[in-house]
Structure formats: structure tokens, C-alpha cells
C-alpha positions in Angstrom: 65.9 -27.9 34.6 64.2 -29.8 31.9 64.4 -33.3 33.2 62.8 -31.4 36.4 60.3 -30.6 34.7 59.7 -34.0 33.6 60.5 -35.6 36.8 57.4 -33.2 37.7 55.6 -34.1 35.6 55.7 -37.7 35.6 55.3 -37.1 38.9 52.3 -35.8 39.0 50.8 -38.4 36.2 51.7 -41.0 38.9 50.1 -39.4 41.9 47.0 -39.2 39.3 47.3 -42.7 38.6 47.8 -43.7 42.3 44.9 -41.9 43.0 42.6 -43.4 40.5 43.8 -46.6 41.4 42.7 -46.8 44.9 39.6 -44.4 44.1 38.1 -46.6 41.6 34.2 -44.8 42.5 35.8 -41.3 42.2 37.4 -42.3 38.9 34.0 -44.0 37.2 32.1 -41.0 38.8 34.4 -38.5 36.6 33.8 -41.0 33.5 30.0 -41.1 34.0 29.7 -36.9 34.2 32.2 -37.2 31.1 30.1 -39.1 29.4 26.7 -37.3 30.5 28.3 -34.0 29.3 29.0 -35.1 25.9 25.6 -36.6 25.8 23.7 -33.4 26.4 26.1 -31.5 24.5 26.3 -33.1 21.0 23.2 -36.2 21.3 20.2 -36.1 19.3 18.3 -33.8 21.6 21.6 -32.0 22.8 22.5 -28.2 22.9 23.8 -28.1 19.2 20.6 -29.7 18.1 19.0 -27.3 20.1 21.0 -23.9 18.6 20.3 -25.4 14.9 16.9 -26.2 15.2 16.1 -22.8 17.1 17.8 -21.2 14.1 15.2 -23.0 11.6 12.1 -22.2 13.7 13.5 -18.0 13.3 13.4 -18.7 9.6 10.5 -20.7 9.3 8.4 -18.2 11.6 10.1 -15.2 9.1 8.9 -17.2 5.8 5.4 -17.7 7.4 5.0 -13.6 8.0 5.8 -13.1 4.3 3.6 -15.9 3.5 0.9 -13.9 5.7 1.3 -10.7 3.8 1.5 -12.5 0.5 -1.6 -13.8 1.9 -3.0 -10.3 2.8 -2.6 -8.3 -0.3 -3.9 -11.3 -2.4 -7.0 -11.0 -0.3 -6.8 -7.4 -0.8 -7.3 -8.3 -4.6 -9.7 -10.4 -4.4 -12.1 -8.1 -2.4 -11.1 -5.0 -4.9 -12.0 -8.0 -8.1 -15.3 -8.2 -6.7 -16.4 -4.8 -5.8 -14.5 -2.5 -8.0 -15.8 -2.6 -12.3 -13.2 -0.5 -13.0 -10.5 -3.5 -11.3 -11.9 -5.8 -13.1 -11.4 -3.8 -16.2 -7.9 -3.1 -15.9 -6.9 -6.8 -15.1 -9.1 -8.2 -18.5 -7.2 -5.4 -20.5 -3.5 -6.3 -19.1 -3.9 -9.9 -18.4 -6.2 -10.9 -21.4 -5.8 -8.3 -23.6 -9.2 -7.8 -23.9 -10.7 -4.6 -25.6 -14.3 -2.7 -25.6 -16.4 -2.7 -29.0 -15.2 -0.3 -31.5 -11.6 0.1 -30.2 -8.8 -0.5 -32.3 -5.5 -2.2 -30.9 -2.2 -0.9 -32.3 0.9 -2.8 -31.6 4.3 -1.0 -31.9 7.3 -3.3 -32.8 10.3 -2.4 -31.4 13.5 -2.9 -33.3 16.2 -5.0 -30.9 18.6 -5.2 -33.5 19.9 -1.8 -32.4 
């Protein structure tokens, strides 16, 4: 049974071969869409290049929305700095530490050790 099998086999490698043989345009036809399809599969502006680079422009257009709200609450900010005293108040007394005449600072050391 197995050497029919191989008999069938080579068989059908041969009829193949015989066929390519005599069909030399068929044969280079089959090589040439081969060839194309690898091309436009995996060359520089294939379908792999394609998935990966549509992949970057999803993250690229995700990092430029949080950029844009980044964007929008420091403009909030800004536009609360310069209409809003009491803002401006609370940013020179965190940021700066910055007090008002006649106040008195007390610090309050914390022990780590503990």
C-alpha cells in the first residue's frame, strides 16, 4: 500500500513536471502572481506595513486627544489666572509660599524616624 502511495505520488510530481515543461507561459505566469503576492503582502508599502502603521496612527490620534485636553484645562487655568484674584492667590501661596503682611508661617516637622 505504501509504495502505492509513492508510486502516486511521484506520479503526480511527474505529470506536474510534464506539465510545466511543455507549458513554460503557464508556469512563469504562476511565478510572476507568486512573486506579486509576496510583494503586496510583506514590501515596503504591503499589507503588514499597512496593519502596523494603521496601528500607530490609532495611538498617535489617542495621544493627540490627551494632548488636546491637556491642552484645554491649561487654558482653563490660564483664563481663571487672569480673571479670578482669589486664583491667583491660592497659586502664590502653594507654589511660592508667599504670605500677606502681618501673617505668621508655622512649619510643623514631622518625625519619619517612626
Amino acid at each position: 500500500m505504501i509504495n502505492g502511495e509513492t508510486e502516486k505520488k511521484e506520479s503526480i510530481l511527474r505529470i506536474a513536471a510534464r506539465y510545466f515543461k511543455y507549458n513554460k507561459i503557464s508556469f512563469l505566469l504562476i511565478i510572476l502572481i507568486l512573486i506579486q503576492i509576496t510583494i503586496s503582502i510583506f514590501g515596503s508599502k504591503g499589507l503588514l506595513t499597512r496593519l502596523r502603521l494603521n496601528n500607530e496612527k490609532k495611538q498617535l490620534e489617542q495621544q493627540l486627544q490627551t494632548e488636546i485636553k491637556n491642552g484645554e484645562e491649561l487654558q482653563k487655568e490660564i483664563n481663571e489666572l487672569n480673571t479670578s484674584d482669589k486664583k491667583i492667590e491660592k497659586v502664590a501661596r502653594e507654589k511660592f509660599g508667599m504670605v500677606k503682611d502681618g501673617e505668621k508661617i508655622y512649619r510643623i516637622k514631622i518625625d519619619s524616624s517612626k
